[in-house]
Backbone as CSV, one residue per row, in Angstrom:
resi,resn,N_x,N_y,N_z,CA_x,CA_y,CA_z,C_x,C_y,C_z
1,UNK,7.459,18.419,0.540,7.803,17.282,1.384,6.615,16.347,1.535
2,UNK,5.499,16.867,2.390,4.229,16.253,2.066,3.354,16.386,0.800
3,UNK,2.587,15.395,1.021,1.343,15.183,-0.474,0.009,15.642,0.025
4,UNK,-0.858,16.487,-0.489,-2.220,16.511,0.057,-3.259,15.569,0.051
5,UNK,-3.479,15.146,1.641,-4.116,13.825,1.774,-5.648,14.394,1.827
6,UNK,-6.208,13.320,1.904,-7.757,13.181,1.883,-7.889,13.879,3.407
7,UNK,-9.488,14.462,3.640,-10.031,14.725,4.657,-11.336,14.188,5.010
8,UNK,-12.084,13.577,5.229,-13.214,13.026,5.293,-13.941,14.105,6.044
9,UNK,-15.231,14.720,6.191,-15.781,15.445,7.246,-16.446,14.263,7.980
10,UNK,-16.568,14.857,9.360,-17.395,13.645,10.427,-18.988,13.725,9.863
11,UNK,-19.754,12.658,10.352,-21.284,12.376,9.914,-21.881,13.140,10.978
12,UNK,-22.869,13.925,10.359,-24.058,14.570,11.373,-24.489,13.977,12.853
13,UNK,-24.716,12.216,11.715,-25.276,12.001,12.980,-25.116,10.283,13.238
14,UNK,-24.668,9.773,14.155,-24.050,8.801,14.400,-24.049,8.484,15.794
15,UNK,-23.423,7.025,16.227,-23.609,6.513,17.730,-22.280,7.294,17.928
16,UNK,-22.230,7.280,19.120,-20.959,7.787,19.760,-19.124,7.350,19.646
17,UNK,-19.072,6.419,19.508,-17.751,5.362,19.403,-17.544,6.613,17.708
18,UNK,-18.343,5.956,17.014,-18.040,6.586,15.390,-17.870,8.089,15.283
19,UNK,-18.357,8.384,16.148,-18.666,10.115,16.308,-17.456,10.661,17.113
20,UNK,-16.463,9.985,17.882,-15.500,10.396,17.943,-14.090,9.841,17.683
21,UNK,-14.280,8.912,17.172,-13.396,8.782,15.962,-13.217,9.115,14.632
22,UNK,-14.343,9.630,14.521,-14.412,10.523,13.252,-13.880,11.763,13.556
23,UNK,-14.252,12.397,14.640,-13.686,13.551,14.702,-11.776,13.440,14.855
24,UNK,-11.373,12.554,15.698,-10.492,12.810,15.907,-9.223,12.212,14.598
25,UNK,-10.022,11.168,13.676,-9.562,11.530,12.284,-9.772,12.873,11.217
26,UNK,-10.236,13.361,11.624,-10.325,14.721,10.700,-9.232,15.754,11.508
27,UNK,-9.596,16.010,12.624,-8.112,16.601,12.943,-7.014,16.035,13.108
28,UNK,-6.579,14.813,13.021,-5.479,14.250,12.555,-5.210,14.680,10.697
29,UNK,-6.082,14.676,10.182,-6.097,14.777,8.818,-5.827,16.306,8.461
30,UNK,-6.565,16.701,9.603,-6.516,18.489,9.500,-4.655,19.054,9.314
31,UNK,-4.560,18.463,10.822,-2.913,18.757,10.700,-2.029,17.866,9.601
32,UNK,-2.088,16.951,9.091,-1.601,16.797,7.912,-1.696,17.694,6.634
33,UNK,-2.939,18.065,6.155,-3.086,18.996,5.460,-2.315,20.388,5.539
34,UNK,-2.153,20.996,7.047,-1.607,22.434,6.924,-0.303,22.201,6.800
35,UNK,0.215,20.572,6.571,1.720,20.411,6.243,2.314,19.671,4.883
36,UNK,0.752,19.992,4.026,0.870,19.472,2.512,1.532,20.435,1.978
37,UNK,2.267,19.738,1.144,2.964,20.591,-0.199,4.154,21.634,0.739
38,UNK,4.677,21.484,1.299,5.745,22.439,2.045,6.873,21.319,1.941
39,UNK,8.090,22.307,1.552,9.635,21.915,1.705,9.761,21.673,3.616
40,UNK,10.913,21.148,4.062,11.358,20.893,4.587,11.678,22.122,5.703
41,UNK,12.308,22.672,4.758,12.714,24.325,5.526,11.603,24.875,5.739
42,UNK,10.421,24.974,5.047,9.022,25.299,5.371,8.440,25.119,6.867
43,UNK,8.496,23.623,7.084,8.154,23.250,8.182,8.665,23.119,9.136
44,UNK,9.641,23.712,8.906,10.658,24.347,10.077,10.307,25.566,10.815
45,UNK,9.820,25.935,9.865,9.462,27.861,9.828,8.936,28.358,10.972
46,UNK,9.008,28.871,12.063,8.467,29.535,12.953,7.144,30.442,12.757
47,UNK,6.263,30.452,13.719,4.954,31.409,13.257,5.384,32.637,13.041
48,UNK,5.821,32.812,14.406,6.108,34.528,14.689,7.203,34.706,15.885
49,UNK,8.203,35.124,15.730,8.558,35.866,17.312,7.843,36.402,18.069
50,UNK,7.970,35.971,19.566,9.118,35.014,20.254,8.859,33.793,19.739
51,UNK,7.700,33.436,19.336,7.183,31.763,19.390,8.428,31.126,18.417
52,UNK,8.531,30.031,18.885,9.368,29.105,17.908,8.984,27.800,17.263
53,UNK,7.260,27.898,17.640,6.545,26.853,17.365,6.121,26.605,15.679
54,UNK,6.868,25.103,15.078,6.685,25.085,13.764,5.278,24.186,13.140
55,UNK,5.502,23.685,12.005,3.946,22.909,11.819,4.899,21.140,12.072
56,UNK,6.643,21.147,11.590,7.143,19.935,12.148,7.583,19.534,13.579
57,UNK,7.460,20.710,14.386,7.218,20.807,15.954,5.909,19.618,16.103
58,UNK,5.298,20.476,15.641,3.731,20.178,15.809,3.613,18.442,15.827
59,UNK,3.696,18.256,14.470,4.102,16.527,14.071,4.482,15.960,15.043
60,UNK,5.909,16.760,15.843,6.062,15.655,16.471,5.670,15.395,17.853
61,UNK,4.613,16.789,18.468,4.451,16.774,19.155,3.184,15.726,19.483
62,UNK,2.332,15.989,18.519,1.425,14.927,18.639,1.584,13.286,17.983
63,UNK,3.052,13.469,17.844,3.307,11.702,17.626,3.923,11.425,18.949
64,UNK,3.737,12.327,19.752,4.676,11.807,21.131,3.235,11.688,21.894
65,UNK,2.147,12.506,21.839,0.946,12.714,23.080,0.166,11.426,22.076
66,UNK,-0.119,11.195,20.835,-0.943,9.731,20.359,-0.218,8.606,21.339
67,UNK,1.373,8.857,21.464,1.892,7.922,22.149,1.827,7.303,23.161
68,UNK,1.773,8.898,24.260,1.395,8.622,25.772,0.102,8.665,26.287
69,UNK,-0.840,8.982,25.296,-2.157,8.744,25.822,-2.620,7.347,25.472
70,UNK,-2.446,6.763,23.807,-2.818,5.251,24.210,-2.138,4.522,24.191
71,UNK,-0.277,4.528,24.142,0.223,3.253,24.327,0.769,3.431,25.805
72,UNK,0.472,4.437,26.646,0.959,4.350,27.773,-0.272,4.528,29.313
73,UNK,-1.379,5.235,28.917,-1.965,5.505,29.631,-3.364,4.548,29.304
74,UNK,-3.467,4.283,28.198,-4.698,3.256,27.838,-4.045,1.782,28.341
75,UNK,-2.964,1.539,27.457,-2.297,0.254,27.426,-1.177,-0.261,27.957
76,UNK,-0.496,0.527,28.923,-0.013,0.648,29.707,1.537,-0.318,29.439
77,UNK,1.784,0.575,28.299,3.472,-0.278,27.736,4.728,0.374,28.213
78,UNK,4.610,1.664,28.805,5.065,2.129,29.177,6.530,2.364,28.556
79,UNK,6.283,3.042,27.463,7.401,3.188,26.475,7.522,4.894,26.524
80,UNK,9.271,4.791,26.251,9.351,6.483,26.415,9.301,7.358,25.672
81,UNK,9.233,8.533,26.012,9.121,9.816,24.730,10.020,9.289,23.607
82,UNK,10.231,9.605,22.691,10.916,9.803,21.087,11.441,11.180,21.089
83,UNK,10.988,12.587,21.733,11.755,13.544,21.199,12.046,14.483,22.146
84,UNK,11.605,14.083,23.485,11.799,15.023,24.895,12.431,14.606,26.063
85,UNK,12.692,14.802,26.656,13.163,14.218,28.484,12.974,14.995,29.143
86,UNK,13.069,14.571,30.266,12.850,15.493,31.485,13.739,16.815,31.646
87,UNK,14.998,16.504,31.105,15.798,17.711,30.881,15.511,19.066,30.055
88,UNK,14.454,18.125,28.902,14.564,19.109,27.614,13.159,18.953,27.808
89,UNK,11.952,19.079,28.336,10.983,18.947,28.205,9.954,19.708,27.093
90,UNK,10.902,19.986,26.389,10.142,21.170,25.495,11.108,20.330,23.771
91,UNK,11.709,19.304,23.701,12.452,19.058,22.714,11.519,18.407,21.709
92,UNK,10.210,17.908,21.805,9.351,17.528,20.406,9.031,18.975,19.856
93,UNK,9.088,19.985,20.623,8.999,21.403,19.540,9.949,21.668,18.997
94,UNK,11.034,21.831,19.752,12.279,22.776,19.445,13.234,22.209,19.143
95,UNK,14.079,21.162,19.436,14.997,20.390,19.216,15.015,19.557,17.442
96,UNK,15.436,20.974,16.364,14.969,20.298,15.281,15.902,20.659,14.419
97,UNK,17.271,20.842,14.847,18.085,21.105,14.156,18.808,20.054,13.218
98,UNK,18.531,18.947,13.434,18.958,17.152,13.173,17.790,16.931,13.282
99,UNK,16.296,17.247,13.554,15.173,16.458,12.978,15.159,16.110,11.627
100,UNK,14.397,14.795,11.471,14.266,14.358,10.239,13.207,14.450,10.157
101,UNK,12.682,15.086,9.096,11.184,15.276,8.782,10.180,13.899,8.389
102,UNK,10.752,13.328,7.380,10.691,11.893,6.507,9.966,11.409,8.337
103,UNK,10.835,11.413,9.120,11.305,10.105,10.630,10.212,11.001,11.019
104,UNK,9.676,12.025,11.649,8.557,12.609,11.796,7.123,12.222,11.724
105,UNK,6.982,12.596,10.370,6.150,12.198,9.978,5.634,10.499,9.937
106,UNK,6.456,9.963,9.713,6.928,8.517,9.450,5.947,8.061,11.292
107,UNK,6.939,8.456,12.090,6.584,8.077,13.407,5.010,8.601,13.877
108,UNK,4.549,9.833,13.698,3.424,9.955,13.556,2.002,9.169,13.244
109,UNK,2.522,8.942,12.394,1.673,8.007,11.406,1.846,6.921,11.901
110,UNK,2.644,6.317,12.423,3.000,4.941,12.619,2.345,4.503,14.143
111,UNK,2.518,5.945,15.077,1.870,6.375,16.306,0.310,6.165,16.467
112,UNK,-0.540,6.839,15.573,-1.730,6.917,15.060,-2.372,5.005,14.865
113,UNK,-1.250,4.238,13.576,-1.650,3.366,13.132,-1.710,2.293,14.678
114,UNK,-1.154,2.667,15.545,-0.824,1.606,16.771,-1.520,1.946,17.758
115,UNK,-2.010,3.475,17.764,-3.288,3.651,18.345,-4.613,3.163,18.014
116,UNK,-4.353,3.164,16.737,-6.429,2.575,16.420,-5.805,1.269,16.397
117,UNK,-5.311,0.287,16.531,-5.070,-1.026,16.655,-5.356,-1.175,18.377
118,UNK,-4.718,-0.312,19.321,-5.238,-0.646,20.496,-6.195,-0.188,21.096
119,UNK,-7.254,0.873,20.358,-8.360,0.449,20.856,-9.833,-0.274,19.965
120,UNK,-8.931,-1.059,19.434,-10.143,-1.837,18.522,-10.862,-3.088,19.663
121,UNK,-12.035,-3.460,19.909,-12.513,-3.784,20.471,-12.567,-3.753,21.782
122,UNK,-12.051,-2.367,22.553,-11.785,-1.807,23.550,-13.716,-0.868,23.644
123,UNK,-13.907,-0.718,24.991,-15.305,-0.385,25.562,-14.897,0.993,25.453
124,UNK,-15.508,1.912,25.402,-15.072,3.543,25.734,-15.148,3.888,27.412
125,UNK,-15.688,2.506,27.521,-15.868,2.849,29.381,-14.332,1.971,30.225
126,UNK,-13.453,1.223,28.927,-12.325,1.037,29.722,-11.339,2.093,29.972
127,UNK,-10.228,1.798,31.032,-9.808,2.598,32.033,-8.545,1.945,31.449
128,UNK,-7.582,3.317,31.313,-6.593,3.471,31.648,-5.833,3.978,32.755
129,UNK,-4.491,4.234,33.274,-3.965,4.883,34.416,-3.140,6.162,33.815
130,UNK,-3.340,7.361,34.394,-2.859,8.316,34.140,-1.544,8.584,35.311
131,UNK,-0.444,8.229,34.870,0.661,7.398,35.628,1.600,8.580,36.682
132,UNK,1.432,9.916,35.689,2.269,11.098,36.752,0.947,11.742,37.421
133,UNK,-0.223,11.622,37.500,-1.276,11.893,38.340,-1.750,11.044,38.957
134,UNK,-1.874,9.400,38.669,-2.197,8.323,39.395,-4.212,8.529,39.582
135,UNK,-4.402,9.184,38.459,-6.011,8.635,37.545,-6.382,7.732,36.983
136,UNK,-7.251,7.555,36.910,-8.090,6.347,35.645,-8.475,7.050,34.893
137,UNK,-8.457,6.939,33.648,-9.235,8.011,32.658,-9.604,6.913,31.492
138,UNK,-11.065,6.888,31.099,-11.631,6.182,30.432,-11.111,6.498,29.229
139,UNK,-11.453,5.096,28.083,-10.771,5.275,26.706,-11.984,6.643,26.366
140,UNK,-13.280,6.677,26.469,-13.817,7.728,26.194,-13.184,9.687,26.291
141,UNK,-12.928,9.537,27.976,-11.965,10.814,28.124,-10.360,10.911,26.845
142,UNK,-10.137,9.317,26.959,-8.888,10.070,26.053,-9.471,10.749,24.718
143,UNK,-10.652,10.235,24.006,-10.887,10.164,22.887,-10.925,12.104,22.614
144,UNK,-11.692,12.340,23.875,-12.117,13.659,23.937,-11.191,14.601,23.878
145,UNK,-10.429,14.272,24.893,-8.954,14.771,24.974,-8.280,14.928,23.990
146,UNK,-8.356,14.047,23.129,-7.350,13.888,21.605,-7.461,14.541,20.884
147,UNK,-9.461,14.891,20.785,-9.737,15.575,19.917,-9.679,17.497,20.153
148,UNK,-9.306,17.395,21.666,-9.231,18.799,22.140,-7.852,19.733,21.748
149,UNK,-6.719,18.426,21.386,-5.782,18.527,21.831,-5.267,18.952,20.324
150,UNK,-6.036,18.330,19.664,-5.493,18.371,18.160,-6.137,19.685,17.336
151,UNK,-7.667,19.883,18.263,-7.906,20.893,17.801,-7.206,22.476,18.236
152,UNK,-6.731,22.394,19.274,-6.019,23.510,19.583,-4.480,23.511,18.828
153,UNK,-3.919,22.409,18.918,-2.912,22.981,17.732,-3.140,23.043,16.129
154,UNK,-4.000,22.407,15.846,-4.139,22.717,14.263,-5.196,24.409,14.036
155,UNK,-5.510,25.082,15.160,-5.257,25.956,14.824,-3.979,27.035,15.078
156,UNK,-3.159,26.663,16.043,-1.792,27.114,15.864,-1.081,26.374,14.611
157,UNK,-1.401,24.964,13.725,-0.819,25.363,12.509,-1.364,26.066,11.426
158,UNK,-2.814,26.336,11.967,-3.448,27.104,10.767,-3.313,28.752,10.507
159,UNK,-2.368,29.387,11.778,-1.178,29.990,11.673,-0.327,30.038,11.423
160,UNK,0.169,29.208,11.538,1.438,28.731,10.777,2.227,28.787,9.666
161,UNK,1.235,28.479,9.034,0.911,27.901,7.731,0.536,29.455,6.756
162,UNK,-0.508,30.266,7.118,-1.046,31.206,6.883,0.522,32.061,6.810
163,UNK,0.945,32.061,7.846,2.551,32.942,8.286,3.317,32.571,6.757
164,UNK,3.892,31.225,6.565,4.801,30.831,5.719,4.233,31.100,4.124
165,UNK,3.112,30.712,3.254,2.495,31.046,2.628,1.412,31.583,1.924
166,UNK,0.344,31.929,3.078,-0.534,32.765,3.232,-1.995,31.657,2.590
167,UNK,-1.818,30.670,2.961,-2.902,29.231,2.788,-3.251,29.811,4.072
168,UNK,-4.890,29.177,4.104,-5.735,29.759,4.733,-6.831,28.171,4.703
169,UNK,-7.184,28.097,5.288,-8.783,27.243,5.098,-8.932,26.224,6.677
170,UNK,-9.910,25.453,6.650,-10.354,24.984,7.831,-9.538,23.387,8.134
């Protein structure tokens, strides 16, 4: 379904702005990778019982949190989930019986591309509102956040992944 994309590693040593956007392109890149070269049904695949968590869960989970951290909490557009509600609050994992993978991925990416557009010439010391806590959280905290966020599931897909075909790497 996917193609194996490029990974860039981050630079040793760099100002800060670059230093975490680098990172948080490599684990964006990371989780693309543990979803190269897999069918459809692949990325469907569950790790393990009970868990039902897949690597196209995953996708879409972080095309929904790129969403609400900078087009809603940086930039305040206040646009709604794509794959959850309040009812189903768990439906960017699980609700994937009629997911479209293609639309997934697609939105992801498209999530990502509308994030680095809004914070291009943005300060790391501007403030967003964190709207169901009623915080300010600097574009810096999100950056951190993003990169925390991505790193904890790309190693739940680097389980994943390991589970379905026994690929392994960083």
């Amino acid at each position: 379904m996917t193609t194996t994309p490029e990974r860039t590693d981050p630079p040793f040593v760099a100002d800060e702005r670059t230093m975490l956007e680098a990172w948080l392109d490599f684990h964006r890149d990371t989780l693309a990778l543990k979803c190269a070269d897999l069918s459809d049904e692949q990325l469907r695949t569950a790790s393990a019982p009970p868990s039902e968590l897949t690597l196209l869960g995953l996708v879409r989970h972080m095309a929904e949190v790129e969403r609400g951290w900078f087009r809603n909490t940086l930039a305040g557009e206040g646009v709604q989930p794509l794959y959850y509600t309040d009812q189903d609050p768990d439906g960017d994992f699980l609700d994937l019986d009629k997911a479209d993978t293609a639309e997934a991925f697609a939105t992801w990416r498209a999530e990502i591309a509308h994030a680095r557009e809004l914070v291009g010439g943005r300060s790391l010391d501007e403030v967003g509102l964190v709207r169901r806590r009623g915080n300010d959280v600097s574009l810096r905290w999100i950056y951190v956040h993003m990169i925390e966020e991505y790193a904890r599931h790309n190693g739940h897909a680097d389980l994943i992944r390991e589970r379905i075909d026994g690929v392994t790497g960083d």
